[in-house]
C-alpha positions in Angstrom: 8.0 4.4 -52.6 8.2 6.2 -49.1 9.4 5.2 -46.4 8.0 6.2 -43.6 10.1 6.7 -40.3 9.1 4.6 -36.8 8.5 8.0 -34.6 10.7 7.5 -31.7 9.1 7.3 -28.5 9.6 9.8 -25.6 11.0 9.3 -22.1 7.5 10.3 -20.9 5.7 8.2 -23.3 7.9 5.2 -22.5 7.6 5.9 -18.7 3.9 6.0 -18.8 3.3 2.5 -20.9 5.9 1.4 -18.5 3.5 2.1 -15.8 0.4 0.3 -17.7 2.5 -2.9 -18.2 3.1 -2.9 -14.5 -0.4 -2.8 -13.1 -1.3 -5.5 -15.8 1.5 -7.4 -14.1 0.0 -7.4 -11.0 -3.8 -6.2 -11.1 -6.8 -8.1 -13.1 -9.3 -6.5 -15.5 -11.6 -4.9 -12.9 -8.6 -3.6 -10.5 -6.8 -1.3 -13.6 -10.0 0.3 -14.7 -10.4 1.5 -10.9 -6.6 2.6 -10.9 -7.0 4.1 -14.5 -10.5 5.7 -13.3 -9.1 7.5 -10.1 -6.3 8.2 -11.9 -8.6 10.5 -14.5 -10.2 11.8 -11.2 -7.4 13.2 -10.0 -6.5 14.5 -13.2 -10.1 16.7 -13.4 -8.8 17.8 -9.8 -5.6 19.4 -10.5 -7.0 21.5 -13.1 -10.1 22.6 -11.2 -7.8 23.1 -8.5 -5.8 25.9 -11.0 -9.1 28.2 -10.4 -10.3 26.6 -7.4 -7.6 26.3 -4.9 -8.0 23.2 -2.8 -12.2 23.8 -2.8 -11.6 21.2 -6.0 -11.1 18.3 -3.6 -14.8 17.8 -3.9 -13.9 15.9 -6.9 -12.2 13.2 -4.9 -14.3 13.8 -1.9 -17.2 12.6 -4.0 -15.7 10.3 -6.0 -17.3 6.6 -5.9 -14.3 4.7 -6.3 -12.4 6.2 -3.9 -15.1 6.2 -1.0 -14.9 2.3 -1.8 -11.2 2.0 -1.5 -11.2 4.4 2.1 -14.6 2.2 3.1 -12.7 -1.1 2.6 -9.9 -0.1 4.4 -11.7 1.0 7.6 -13.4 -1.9 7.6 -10.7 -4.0 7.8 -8.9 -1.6 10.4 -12.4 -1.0 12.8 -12.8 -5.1 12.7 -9.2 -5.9 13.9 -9.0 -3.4 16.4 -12.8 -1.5 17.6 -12.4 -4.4 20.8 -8.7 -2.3 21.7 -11.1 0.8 22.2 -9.5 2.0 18.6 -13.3 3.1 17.1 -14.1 3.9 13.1 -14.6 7.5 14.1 -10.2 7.9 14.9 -9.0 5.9 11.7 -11.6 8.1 9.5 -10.7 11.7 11.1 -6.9 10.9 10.1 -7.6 9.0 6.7 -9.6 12.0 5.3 -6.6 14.9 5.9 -3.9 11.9 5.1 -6.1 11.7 1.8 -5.8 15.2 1.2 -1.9 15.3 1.4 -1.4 12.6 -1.2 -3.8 14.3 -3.5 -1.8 17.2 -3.2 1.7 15.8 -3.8 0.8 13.9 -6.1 1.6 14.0 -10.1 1.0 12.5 -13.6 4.6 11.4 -14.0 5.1 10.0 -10.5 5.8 5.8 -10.1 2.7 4.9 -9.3 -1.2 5.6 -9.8 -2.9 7.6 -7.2 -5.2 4.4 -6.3 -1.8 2.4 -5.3 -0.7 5.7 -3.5 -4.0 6.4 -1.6 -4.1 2.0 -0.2 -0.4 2.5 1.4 -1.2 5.8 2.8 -4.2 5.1 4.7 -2.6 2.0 5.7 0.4 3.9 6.8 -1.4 6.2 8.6 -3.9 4.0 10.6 -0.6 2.1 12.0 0.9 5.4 13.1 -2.6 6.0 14.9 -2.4 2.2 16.3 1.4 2.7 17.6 0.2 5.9 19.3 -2.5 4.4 21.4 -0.8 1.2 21.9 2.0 3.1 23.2 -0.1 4.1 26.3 -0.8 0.3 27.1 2.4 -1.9 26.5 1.0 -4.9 28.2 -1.9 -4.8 25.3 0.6 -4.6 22.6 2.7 -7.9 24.5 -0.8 -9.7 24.6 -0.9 -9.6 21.0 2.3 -10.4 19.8 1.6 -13.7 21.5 -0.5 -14.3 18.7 1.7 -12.8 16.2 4.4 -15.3 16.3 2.1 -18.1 15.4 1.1 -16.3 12.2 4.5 -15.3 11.0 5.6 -19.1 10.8 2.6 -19.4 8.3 4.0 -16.7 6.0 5.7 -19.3 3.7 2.3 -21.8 4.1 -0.9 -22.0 2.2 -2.2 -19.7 5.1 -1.8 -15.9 4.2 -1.9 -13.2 6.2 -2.8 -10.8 4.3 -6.0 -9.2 6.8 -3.7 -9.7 9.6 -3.3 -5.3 10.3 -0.9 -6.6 13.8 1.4 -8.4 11.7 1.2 -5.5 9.1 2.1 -3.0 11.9 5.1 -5.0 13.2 6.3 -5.3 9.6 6.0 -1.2 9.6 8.0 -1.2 12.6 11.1 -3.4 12.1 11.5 -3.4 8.5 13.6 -1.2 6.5 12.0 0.4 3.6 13.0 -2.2 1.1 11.8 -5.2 2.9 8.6 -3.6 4.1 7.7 -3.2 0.5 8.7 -6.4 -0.9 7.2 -8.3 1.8 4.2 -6.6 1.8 4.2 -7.5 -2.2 4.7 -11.4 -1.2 1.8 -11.0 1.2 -0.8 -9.4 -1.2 0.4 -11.5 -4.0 1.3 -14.8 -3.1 1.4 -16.0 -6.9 3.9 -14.2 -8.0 8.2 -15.5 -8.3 10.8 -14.4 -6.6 11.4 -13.2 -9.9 8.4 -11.6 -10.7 8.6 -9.7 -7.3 12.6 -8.7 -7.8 11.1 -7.4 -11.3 8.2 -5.2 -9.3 11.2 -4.1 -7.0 14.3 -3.4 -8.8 15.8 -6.2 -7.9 17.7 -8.3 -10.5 18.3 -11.7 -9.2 15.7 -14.1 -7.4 18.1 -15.5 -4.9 18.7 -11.6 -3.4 14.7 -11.3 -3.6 15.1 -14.0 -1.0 17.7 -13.3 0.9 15.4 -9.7 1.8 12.5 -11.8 2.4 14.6 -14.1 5.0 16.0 -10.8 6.5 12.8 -9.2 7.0 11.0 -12.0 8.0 14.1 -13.0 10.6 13.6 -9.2 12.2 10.2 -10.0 13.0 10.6 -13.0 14.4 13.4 -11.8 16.6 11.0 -8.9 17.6 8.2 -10.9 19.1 10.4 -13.3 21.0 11.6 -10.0 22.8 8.2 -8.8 23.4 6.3 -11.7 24.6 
């Protein structure tokens, strides 16, 4: 009788189920066929763009899911802030050439799917647009952090604060890299355990997951009662 020898997976191979099990974590049914989808997009544009050049972003250009994902996110950004003379036209202009620098730096063995990639980006991108214009009217930017501090106490409540872009943009701005991210986690996914988040995160022990969380969420609490 043979035997027949388990083949032994490969870093790559483990690194890329790794990366399935993660979105199936976090994502339903419908989210991780989009991520999966736009992942196969990209995929068809870095080997057109081997002939093509960068004429091969017409594959994401065109792409449906993608359109949807930038459409949704300048919704969100033209409703919170088209009455602070911040119009559609200036989040778009920057979203489209921030889109085309992800594309191109991103890669199939990278820790995350394009579709995660291209959400923070454009996000990251309209708050550098939002700083720069509120930069030129402080007493706007005081006006809202009135607001602010009311809707950071309701972090921890059954209230979430997940369309709030101000509070987003304050997180940007006082938050190291580590808490940004696991905060912003806690926000979008207010179901999940401290442990489940220190899992997302690197981060071994609940209690430290936390600890972050009360350190991030003390900076911004310190930085509106400074600016009101």
């Amino acid at each position: 009788m043979k035997l027949y020898k388990k083949e032994k997976r490969t870093h790559i191979q483990i690194q890329q189920e790794d990366k399935v099990e993660r979105i199936k974590r976090i994502y339903d049914d419908k989210k991780i066929k989009q991520v999966l989808a736009v992942e196969k997009t990209w995929n068809k544009y870095a080997m057109l763009r081997l002939d093509e050049g960068e004429d091969a972003f017409y594959i994401v250009f065109n792409n449906y899911l993608i359109k949807g994902l930038m459409r949704s996110i300048l919704n969100k950004f033209e409703s919170a802030w088209k009455n602070k003379r911040i119009f559609r036209d200036d989040f778009e202009s920057v979203f489209w050439e921030k889109l085309w620098r992800v594309c191109q730096e991103h890669s199939w063995n990278d820790e995350y799917y394009l579709y995660e990639k291209i959400k923070k980006a454009l996000e990251c991108a309209a708050y550098n647009l939002i700083k720069s214009k509120l930069r030129t009217d402080k007493r706007k930017a005081n006006h809202q952090n009135v607001d602010l501090v009311a809707d950071l106490e309701k972090i921890d409540s059954t209230f979430r604060i997940e369309g709030n872009v101000e509070t987003r943009l304050l997180i940007d701005q006082y938050c190291n890299d580590v808490e940004v991210s696991l905060i912003t986690t806690y926000i979008e996914s207010p179901h999940l355990s401290y442990r489940d988040l220190g899992r997302l995160h690197g981060i071994n022990h609940p209690e430290r997951v936390r600890r972050i969380l009360d350190s991030a969420k003390g900076k911004l609490r310190k930085a509106l009662s400074q600016n009101i």
